[in-house]
Jmol script that loads the backbone (N, CA, C; Angstrom):
load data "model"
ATOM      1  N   UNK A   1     159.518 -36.607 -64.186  1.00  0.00           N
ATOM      2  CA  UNK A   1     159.610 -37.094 -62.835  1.00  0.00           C
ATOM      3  C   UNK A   1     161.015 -36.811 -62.275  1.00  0.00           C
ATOM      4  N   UNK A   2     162.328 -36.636 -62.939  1.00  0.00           N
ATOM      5  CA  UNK A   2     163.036 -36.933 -62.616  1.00  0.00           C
ATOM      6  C   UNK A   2     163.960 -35.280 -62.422  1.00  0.00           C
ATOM      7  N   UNK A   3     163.033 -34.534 -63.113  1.00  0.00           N
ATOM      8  CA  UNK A   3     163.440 -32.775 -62.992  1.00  0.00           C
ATOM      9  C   UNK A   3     162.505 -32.626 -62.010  1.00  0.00           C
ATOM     10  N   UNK A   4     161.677 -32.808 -61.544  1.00  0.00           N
ATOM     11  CA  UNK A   4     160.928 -32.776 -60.227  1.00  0.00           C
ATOM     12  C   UNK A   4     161.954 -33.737 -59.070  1.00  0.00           C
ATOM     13  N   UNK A   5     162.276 -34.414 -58.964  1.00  0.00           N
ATOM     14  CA  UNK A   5     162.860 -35.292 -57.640  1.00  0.00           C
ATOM     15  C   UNK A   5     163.953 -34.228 -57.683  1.00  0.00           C
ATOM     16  N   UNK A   6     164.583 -34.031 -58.552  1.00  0.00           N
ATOM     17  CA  UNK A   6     165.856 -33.045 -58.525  1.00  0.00           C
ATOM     18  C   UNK A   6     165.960 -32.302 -58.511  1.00  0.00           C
ATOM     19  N   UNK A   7     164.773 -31.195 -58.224  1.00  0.00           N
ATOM     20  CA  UNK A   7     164.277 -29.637 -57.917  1.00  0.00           C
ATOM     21  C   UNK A   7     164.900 -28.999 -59.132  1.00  0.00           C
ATOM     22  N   UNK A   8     165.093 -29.400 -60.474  1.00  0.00           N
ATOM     23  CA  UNK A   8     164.918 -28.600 -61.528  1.00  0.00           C
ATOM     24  C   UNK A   8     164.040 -27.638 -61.748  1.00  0.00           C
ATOM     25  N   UNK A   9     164.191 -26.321 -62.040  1.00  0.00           N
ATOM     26  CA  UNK A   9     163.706 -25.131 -62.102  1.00  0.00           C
ATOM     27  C   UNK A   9     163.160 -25.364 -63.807  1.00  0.00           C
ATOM     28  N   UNK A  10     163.586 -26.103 -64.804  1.00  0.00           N
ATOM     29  CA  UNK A  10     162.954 -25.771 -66.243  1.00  0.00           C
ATOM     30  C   UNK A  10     163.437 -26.923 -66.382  1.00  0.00           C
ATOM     31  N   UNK A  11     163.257 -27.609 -67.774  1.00  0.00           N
ATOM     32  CA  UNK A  11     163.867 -28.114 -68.332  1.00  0.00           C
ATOM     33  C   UNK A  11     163.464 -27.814 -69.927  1.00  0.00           C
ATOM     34  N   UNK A  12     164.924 -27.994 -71.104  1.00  0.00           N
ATOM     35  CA  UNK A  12     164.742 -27.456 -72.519  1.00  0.00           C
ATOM     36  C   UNK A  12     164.975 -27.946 -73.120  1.00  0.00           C
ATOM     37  N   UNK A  13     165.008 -28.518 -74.188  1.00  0.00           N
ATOM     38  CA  UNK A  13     164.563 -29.138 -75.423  1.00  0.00           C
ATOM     39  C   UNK A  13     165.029 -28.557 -76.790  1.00  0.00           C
ATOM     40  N   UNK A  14     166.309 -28.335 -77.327  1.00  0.00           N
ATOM     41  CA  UNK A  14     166.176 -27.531 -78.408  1.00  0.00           C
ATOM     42  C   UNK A  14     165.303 -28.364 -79.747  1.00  0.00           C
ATOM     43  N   UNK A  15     165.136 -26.981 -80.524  1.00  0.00           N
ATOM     44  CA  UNK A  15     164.297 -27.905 -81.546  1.00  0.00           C
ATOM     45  C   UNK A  15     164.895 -28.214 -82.624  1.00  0.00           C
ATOM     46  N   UNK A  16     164.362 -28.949 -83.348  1.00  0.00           N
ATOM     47  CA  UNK A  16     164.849 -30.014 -83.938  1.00  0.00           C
ATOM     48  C   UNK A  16     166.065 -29.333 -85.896  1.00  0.00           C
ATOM     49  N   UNK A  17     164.928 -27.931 -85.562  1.00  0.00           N
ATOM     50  CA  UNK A  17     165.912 -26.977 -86.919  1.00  0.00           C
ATOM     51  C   UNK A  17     167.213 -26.104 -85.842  1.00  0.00           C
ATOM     52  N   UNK A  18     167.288 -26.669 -85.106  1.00  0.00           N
ATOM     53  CA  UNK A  18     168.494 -25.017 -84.133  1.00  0.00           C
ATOM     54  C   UNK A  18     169.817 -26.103 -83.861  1.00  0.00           C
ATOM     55  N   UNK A  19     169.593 -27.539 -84.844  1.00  0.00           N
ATOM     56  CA  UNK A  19     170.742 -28.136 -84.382  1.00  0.00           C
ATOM     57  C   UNK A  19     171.409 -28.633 -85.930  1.00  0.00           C
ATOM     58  N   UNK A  20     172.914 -28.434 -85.462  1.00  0.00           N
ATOM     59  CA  UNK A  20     173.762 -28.758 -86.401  1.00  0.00           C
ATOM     60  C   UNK A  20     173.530 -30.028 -87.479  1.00  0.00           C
ATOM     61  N   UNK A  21     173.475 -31.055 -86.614  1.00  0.00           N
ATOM     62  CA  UNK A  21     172.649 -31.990 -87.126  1.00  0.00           C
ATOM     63  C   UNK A  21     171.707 -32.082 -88.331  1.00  0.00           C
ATOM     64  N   UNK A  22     170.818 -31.093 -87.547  1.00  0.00           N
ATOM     65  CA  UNK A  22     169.640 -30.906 -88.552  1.00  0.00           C
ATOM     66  C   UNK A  22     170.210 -30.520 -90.104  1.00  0.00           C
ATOM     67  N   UNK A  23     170.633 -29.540 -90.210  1.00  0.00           N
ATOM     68  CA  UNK A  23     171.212 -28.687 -91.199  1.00  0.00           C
ATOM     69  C   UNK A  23     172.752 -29.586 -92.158  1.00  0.00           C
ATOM     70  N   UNK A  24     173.387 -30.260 -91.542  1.00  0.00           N
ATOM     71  CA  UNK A  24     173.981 -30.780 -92.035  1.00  0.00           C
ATOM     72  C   UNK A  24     174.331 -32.283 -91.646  1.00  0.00           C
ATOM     73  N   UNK A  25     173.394 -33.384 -91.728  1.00  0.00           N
ATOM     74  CA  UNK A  25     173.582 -34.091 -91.275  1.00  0.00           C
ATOM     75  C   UNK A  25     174.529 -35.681 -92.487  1.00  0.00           C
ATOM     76  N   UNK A  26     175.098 -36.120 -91.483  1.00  0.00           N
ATOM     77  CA  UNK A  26     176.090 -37.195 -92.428  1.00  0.00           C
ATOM     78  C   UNK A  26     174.987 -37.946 -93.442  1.00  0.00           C
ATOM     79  N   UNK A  27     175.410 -37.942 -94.926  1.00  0.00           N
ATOM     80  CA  UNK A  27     174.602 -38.734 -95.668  1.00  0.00           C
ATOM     81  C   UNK A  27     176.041 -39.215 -96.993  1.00  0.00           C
ATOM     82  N   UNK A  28     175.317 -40.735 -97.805  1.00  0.00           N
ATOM     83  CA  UNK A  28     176.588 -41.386 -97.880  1.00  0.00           C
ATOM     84  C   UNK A  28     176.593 -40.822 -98.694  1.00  0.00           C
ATOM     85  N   UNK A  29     178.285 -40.445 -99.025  1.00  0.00           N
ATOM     86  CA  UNK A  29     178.302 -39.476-100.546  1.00  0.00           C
ATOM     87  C   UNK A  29     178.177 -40.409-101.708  1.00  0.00           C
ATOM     88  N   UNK A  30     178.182 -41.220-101.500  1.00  0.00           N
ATOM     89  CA  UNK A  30     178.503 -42.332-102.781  1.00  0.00           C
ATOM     90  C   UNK A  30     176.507 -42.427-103.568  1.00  0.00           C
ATOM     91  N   UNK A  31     175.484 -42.259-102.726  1.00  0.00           N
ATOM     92  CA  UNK A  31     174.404 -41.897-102.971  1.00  0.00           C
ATOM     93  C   UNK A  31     174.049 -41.108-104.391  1.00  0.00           C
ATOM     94  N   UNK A  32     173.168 -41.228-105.355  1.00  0.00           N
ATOM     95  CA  UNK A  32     172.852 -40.167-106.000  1.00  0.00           C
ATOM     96  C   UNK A  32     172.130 -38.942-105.746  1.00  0.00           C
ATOM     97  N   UNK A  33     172.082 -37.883-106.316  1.00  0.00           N
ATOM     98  CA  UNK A  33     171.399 -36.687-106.014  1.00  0.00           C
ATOM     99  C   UNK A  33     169.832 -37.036-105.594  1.00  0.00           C
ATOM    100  N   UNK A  34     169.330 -37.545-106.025  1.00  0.00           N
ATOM    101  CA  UNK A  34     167.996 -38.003-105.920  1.00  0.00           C
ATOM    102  C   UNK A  34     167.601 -38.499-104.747  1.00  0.00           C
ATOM    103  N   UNK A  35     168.793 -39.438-104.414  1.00  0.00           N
ATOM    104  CA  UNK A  35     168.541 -40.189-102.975  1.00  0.00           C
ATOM    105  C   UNK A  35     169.160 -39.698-102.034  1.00  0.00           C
ATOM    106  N   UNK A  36     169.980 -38.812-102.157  1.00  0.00           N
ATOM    107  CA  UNK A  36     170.952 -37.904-101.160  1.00  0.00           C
ATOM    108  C   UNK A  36     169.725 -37.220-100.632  1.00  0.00           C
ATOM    109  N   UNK A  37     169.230 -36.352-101.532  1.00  0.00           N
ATOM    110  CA  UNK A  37     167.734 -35.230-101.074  1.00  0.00           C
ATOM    111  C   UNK A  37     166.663 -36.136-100.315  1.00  0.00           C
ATOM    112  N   UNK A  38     166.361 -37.479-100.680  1.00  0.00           N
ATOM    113  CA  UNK A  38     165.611 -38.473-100.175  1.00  0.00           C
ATOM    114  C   UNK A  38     166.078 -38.166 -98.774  1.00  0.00           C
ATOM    115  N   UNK A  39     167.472 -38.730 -98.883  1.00  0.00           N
ATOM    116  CA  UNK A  39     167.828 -38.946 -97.254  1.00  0.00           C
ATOM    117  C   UNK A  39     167.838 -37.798 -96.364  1.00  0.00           C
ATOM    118  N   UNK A  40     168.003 -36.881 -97.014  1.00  0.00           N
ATOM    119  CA  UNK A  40     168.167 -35.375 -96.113  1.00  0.00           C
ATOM    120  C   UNK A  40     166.912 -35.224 -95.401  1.00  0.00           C
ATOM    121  N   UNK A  41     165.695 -35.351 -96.737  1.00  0.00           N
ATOM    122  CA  UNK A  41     163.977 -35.094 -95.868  1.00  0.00           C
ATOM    123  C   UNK A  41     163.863 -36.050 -95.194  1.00  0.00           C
ATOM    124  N   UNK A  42     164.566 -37.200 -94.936  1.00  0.00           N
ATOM    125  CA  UNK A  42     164.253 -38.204 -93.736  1.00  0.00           C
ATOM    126  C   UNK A  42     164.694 -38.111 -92.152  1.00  0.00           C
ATOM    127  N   UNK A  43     165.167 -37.763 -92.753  1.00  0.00           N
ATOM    128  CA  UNK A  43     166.389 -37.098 -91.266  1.00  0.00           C
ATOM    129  C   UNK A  43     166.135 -36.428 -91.165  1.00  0.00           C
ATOM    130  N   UNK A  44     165.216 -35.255 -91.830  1.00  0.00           N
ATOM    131  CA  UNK A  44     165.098 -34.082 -91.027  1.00  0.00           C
ATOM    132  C   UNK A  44     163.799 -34.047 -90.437  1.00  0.00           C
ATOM    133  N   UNK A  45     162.911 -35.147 -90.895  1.00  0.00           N
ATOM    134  CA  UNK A  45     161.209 -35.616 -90.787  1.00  0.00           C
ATOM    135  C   UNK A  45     161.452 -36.394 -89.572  1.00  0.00           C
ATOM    136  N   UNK A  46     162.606 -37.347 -89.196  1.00  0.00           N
ATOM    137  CA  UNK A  46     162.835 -37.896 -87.942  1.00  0.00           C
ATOM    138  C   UNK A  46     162.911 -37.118 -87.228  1.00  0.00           C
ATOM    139  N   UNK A  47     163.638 -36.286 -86.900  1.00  0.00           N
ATOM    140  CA  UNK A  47     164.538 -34.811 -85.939  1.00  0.00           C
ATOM    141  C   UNK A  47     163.544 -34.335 -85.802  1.00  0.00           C
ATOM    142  N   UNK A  48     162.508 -34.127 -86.408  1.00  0.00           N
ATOM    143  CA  UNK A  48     161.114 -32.974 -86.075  1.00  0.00           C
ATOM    144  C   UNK A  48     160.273 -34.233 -84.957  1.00  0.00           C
ATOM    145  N   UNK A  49     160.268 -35.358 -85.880  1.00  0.00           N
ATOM    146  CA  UNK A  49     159.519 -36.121 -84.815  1.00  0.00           C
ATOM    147  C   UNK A  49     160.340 -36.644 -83.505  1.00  0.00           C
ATOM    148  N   UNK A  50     161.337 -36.708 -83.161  1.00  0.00           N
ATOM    149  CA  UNK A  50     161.995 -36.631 -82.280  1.00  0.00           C
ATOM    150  C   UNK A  50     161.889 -35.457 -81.357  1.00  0.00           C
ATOM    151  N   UNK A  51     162.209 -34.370 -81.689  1.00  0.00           N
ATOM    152  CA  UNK A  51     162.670 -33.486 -80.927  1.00  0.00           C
ATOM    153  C   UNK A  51     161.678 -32.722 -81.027  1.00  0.00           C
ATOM    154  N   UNK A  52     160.345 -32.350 -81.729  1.00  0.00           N
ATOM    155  CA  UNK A  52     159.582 -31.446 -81.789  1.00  0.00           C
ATOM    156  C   UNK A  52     158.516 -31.761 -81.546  1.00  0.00           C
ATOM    157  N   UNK A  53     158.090 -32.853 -81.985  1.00  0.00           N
ATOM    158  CA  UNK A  53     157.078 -33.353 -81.707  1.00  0.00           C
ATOM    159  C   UNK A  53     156.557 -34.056 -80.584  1.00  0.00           C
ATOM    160  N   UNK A  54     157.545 -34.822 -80.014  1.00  0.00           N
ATOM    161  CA  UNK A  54     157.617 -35.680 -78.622  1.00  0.00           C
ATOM    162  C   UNK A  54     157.719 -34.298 -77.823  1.00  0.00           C
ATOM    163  N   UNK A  55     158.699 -33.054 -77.961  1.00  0.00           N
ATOM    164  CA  UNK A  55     158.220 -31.923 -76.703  1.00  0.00           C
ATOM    165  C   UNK A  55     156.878 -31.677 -76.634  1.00  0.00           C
ATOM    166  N   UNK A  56     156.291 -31.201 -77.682  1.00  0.00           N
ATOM    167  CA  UNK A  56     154.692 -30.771 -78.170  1.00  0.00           C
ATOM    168  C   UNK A  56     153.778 -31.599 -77.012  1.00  0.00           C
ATOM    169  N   UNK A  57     154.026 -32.868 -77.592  1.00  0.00           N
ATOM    170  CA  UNK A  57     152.936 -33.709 -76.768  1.00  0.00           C
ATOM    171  C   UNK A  57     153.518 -33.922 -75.270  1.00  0.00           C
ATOM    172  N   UNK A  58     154.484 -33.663 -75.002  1.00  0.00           N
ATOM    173  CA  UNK A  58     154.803 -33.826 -73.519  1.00  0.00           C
ATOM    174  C   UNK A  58     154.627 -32.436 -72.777  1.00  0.00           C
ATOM    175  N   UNK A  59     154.121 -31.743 -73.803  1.00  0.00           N
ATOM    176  CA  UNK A  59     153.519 -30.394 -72.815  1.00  0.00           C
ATOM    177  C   UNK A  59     154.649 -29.376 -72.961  1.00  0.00           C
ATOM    178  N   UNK A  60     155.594 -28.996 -73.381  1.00  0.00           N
ATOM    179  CA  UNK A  60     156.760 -28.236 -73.522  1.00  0.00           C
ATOM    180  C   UNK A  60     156.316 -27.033 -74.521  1.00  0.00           C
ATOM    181  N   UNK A  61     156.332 -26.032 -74.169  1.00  0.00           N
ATOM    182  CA  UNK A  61     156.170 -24.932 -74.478  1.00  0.00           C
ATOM    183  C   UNK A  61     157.064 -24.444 -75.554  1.00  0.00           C
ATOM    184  N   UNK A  62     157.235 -23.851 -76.932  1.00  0.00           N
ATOM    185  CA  UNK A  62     157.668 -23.379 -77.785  1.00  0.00           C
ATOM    186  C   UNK A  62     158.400 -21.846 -77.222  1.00  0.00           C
ATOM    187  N   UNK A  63     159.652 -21.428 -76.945  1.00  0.00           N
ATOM    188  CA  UNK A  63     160.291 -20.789 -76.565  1.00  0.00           C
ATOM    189  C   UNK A  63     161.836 -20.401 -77.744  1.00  0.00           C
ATOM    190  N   UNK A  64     161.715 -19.634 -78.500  1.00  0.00           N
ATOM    191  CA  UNK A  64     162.842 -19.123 -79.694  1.00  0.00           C
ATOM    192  C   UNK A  64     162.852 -20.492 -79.673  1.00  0.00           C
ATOM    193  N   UNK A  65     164.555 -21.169 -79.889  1.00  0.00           N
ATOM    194  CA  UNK A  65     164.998 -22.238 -80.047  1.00  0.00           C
ATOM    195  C   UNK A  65     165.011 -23.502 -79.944  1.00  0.00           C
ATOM    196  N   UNK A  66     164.037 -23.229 -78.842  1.00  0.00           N
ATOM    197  CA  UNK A  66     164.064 -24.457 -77.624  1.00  0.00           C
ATOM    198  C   UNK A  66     162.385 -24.565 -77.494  1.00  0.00           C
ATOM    199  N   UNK A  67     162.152 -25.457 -76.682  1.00  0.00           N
ATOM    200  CA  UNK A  67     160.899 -26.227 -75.839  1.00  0.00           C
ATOM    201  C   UNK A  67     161.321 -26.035 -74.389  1.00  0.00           C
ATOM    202  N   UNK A  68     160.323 -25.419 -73.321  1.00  0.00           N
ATOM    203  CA  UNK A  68     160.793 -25.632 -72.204  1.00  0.00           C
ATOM    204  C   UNK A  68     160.019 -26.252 -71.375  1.00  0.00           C
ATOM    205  N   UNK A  69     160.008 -26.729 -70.323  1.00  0.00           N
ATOM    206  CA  UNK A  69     158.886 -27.238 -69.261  1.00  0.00           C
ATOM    207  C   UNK A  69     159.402 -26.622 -67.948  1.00  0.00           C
ATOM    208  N   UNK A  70     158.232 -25.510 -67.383  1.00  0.00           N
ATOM    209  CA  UNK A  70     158.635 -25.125 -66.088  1.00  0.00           C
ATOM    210  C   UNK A  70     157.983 -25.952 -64.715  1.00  0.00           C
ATOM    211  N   UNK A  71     158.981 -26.178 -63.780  1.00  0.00           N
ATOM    212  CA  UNK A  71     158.760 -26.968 -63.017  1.00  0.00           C
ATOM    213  C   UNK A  71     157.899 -26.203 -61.836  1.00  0.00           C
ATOM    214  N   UNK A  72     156.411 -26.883 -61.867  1.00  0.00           N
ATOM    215  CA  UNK A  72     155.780 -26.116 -61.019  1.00  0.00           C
ATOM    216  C   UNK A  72     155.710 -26.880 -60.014  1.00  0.00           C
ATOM    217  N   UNK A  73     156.517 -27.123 -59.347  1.00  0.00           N
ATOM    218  CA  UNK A  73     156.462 -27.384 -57.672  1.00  0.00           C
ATOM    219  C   UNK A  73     157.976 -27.146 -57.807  1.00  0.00           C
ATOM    220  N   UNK A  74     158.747 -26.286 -58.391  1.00  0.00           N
ATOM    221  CA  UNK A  74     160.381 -25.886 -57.868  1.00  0.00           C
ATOM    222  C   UNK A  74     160.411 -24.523 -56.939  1.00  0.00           C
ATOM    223  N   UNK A  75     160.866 -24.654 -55.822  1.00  0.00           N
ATOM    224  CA  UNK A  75     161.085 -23.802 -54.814  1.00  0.00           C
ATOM    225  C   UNK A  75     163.002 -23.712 -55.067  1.00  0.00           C
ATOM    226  N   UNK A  76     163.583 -22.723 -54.599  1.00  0.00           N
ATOM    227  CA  UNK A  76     164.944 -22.632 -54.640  1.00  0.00           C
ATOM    228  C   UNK A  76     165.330 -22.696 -53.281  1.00  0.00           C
ATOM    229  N   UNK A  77     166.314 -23.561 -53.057  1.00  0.00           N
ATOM    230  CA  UNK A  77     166.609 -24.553 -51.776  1.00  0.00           C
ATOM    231  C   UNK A  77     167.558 -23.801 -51.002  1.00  0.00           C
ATOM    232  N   UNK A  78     167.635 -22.147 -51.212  1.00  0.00           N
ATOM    233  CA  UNK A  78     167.719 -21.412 -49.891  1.00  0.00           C
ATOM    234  C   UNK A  78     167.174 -20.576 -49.225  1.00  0.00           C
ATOM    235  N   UNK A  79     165.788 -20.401 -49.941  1.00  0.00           N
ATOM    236  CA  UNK A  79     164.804 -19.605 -49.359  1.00  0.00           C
ATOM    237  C   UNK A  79     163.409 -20.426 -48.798  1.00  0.00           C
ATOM    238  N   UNK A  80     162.999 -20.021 -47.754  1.00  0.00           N
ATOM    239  CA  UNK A  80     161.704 -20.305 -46.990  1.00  0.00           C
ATOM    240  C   UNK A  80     160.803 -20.096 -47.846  1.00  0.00           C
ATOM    241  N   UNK A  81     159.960 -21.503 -47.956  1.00  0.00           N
ATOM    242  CA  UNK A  81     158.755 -21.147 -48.604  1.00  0.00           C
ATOM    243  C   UNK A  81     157.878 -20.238 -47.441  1.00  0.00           C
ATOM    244  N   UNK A  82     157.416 -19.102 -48.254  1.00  0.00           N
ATOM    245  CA  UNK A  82     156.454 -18.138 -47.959  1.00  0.00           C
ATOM    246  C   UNK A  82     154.647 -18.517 -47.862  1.00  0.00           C
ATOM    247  N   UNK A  83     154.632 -17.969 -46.409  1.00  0.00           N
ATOM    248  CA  UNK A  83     152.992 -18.161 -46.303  1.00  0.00           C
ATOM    249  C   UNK A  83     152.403 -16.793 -46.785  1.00  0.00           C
ATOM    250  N   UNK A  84     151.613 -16.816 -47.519  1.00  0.00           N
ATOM    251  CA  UNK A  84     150.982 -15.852 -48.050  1.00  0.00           C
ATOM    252  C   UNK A  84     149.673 -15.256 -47.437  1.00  0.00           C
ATOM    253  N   UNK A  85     149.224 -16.288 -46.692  1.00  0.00           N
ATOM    254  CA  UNK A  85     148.436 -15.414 -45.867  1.00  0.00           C
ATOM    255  C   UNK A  85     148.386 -15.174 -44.306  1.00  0.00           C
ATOM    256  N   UNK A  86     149.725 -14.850 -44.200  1.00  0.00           N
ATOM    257  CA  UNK A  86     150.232 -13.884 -42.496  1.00  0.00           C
ATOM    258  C   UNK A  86     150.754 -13.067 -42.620  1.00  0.00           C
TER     259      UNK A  86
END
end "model"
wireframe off; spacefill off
backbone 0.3
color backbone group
């Protein structure tokens, strides 16, 4: 709603493996190996459901890196919308 009121042309979403985060995210070192790896697949099972999954179902299109949503009622606010049939 709010990339529509604001004549946003797209909006993107990176996904949830294209972020730093993902790949190296803070876990306590004091942890053992066992539970370190625990915590890594949790965080990275959140981040997918965060960021990949919530685009998915909100309609966002899979694009390389990212999720995008193109805004179909964006016109660019220095050109005349065009009648197409005159």
């Amino acid at each position: 709603m709010f990339a529509c009121q604001e004549g946003f042309r797209q909006v993107r979403v990176p996904k949830a493996a294209s972020l730093y985060s993902y790949h190296h995210p803070f876990i306590r070192p004091e942890l053992l190996p066992d539970a370190r790896e625990r915590a890594l697949q949790r965080v990275r099972k959140n981040m997918e459901l965060l960021y990949d999954a919530n685009a998915l179902e909100l309609g966002f299109i899979p694009d390389g890196r990212w999720f995008k949503w193109i805004n179909p009622s964006y016109r660019p606010k220095n050109r005349p919308v065009r009648d197409v049939g005159r």
